[in-house]
C-alpha positions as a Markdown table, in Angstrom:
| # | Residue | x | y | z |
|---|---|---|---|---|
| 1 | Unk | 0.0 | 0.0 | 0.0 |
| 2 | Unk | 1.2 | 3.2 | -1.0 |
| 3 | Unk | 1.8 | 6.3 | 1.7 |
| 4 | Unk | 0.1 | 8.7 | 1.9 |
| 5 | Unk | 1.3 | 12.3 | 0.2 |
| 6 | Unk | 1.7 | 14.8 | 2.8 |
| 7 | Unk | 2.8 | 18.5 | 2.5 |
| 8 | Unk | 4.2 | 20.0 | 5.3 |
| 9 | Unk | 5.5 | 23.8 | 5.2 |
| 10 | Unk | 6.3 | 26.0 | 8.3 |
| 11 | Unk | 7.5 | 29.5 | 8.5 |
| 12 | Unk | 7.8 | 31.8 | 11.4 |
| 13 | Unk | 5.8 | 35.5 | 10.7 |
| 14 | Unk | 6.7 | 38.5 | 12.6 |
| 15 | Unk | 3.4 | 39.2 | 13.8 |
| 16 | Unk | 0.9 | 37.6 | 16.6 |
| 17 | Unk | -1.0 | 35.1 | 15.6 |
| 18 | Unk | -4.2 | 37.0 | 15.4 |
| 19 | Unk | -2.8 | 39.0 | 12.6 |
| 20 | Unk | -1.7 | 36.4 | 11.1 |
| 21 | Unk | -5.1 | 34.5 | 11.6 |
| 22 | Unk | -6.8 | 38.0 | 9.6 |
| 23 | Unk | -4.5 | 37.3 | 6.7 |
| 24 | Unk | -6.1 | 34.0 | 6.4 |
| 25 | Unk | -9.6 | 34.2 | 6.4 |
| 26 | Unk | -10.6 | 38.2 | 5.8 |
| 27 | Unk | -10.9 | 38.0 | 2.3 |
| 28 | Unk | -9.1 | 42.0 | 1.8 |
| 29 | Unk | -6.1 | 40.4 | 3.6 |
| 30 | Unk | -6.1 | 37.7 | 1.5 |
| 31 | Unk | -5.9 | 39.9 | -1.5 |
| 32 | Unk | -2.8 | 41.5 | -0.3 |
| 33 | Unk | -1.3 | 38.4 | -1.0 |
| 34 | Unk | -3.2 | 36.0 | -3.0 |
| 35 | Unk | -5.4 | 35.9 | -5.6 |
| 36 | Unk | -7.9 | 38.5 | -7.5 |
| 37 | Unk | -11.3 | 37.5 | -5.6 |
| 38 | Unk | -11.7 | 36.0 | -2.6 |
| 39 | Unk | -15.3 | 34.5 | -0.5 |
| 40 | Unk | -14.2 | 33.2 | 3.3 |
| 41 | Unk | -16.8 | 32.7 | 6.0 |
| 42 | Unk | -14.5 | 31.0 | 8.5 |
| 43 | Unk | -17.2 | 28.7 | 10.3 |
| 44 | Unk | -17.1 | 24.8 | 10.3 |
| 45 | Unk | -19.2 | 24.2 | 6.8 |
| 46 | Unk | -18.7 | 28.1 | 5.4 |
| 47 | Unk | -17.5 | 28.3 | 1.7 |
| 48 | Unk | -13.3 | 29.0 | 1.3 |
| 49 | Unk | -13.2 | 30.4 | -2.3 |
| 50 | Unk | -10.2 | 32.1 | -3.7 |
| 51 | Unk | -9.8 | 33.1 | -7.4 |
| 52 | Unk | -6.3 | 32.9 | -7.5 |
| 53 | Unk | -4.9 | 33.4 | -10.8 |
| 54 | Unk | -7.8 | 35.2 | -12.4 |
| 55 | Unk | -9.0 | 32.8 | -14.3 |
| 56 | Unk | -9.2 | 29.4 | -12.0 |
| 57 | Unk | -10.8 | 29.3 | -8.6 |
| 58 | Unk | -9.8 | 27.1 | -5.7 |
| 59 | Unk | -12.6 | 26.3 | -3.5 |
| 60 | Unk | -13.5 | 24.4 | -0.6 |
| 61 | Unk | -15.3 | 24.4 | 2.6 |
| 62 | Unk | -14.1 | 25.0 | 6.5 |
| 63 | Unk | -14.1 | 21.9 | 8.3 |
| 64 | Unk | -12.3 | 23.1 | 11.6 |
| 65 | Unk | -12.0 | 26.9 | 12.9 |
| 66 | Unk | -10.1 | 28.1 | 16.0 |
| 67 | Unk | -9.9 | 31.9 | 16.3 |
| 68 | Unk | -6.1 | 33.1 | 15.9 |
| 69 | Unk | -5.0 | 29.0 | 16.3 |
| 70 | Unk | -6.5 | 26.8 | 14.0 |
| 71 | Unk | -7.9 | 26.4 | 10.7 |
| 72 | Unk | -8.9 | 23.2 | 8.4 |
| 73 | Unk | -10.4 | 23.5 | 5.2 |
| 74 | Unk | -11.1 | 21.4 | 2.2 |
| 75 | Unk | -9.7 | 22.5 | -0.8 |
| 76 | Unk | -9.3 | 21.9 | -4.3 |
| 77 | Unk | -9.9 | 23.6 | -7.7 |
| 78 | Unk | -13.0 | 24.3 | -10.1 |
| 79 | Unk | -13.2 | 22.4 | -13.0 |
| 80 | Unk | -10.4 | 20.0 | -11.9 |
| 81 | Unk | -10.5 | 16.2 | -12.1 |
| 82 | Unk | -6.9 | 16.2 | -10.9 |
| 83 | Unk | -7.9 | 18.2 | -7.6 |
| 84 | Unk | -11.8 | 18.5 | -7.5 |
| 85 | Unk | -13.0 | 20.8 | -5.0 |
| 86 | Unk | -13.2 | 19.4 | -2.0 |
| 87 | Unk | -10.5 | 16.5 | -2.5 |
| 88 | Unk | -7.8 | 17.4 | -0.3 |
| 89 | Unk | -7.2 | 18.8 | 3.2 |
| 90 | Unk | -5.3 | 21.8 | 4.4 |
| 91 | Unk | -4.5 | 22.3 | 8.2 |
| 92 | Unk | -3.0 | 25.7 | 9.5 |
| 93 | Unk | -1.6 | 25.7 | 13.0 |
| 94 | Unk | -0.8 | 29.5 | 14.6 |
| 95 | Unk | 1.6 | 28.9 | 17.6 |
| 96 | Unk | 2.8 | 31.6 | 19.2 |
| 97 | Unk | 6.0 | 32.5 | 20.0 |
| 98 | Unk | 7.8 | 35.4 | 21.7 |
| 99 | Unk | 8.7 | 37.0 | 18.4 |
| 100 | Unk | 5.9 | 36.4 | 16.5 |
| 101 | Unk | 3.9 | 33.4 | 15.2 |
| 102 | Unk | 4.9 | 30.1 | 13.6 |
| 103 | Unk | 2.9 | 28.4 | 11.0 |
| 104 | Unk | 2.7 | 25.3 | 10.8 |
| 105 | Unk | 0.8 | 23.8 | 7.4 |
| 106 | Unk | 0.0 | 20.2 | 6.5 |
| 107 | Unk | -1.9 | 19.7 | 3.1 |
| 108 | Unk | -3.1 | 16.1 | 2.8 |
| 109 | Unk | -5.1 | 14.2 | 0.0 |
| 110 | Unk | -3.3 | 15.3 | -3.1 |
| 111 | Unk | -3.7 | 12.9 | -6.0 |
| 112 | Unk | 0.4 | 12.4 | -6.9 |
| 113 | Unk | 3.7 | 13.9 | -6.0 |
| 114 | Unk | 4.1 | 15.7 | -8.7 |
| 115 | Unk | 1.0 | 17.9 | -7.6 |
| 116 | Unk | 3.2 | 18.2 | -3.7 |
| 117 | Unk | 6.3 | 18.9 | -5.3 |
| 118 | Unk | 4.8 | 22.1 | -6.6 |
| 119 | Unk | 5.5 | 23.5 | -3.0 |
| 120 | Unk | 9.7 | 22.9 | -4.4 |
| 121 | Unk | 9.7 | 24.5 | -7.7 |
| 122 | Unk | 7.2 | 26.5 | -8.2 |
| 123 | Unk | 7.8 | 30.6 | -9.2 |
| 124 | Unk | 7.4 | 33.4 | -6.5 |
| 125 | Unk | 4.7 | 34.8 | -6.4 |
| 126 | Unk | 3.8 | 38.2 | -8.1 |
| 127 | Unk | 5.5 | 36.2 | -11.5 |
| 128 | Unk | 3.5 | 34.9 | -14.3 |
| 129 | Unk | 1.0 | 32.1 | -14.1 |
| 130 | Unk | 2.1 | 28.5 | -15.4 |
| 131 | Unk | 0.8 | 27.1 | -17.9 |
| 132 | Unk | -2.9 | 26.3 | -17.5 |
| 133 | Unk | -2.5 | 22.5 | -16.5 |
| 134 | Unk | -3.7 | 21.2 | -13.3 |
| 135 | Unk | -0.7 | 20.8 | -11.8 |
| 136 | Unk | 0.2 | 24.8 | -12.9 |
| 137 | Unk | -2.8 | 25.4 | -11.1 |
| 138 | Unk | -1.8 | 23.4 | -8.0 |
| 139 | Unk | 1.9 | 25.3 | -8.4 |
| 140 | Unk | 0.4 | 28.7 | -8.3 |
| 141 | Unk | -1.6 | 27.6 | -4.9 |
| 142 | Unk | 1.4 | 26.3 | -3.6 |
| 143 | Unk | 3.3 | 29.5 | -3.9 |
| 144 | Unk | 1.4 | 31.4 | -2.3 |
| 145 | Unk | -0.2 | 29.3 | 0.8 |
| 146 | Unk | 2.5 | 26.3 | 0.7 |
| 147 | Unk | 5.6 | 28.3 | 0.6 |
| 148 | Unk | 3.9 | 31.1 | 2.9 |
| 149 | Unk | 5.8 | 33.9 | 1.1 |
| 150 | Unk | 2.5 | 35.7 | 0.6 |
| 151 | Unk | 1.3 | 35.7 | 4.3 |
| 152 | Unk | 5.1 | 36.8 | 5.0 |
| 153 | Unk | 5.0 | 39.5 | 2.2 |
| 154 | Unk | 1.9 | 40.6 | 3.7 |
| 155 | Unk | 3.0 | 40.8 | 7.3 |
| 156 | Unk | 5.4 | 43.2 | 6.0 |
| 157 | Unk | 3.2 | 45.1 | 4.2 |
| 158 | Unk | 1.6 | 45.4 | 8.2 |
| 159 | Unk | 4.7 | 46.3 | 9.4 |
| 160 | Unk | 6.4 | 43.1 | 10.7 |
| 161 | Unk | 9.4 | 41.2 | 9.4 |
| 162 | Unk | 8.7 | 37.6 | 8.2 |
| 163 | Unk | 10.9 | 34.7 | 6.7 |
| 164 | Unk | 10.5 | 31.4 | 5.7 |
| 165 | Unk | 12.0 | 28.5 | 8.8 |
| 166 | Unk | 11.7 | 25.2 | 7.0 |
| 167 | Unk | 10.4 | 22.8 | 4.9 |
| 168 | Unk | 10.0 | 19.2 | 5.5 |
């Protein structure tokens, strides 16, 4: 039997977790840093809808919601019978720390490693799209809520200092 496929990102944020928390489920925040439309109500069931390139929306539904510590949502894309909406899990932990927040993220359920190795190469984000397949499409999630540069860039754009910690 095969094992499972399992993404796992964490990155420490320069910002308390509550801030942090706003900048993943108001959908204004979100835009800072991901995507050109964006539908959130953060409540177990409520719709997570992100139009993140424009043209392709990923979309799911909350299954789990902790104020500033915890979110889970299902996730996947429209139109996709690589990653349906709905097939796969994301799980954001916010632990605190003295200097600001880690976050922790483990994104189960994907079909094949090629759609988790999108968290390695794909572009930063701010570049041009790839190529409409749906592992581009996976890739261009990945940049931006895998690699956590957006939330980082954004807690910047707040006035804290972020970087990446380490990928496993």
């Amino acid at each position: 039997m095969p094992e499972p496929l399992v993404v796992r990102r964490e990155t420490h944020i320069a910002a308390p977790p509550a801030a942090v928390f706003a900048l993943l489920t108001d959908p204004e925040k979100i835009l800072r840093w991901m995507g050109t439309e964006a539908q959130m109500e953060p409540r177990p069931g409520g719709l997570y809808l992100v139009n993140v390139t424009g043209a392709r929306c990923a979309r799911g539904s909350f299954r789990e919601v902790v104020p500033v510590h915890r979110l889970a949502y299902s996730f996947g894309w429209d139109g996709s019978e690589v990653v349906p909406p709905g097939s796969s899990l994301v799980e954001i932990d916010l632990i605190e720390q003295p200097n600001g927040t880690l976050l922790r993220l483990t994104h189960t359920g994907l079909p094949s490693a090629e759609q988790c190795a999108g968290a390695t190469r794909a572009p930063t984000p701010g570049a041009a799209a790839p190529a409409a397949s749906d592992a581009g499409r996976c890739d261009v999630f990945t940049v931006n809520a895998l690699r956590f540069d957006g939330p980082v860039r954004a807690a910047r754009l707040a006035g804290g200092r972020g970087r990446r910690l380490a990928r496993s």
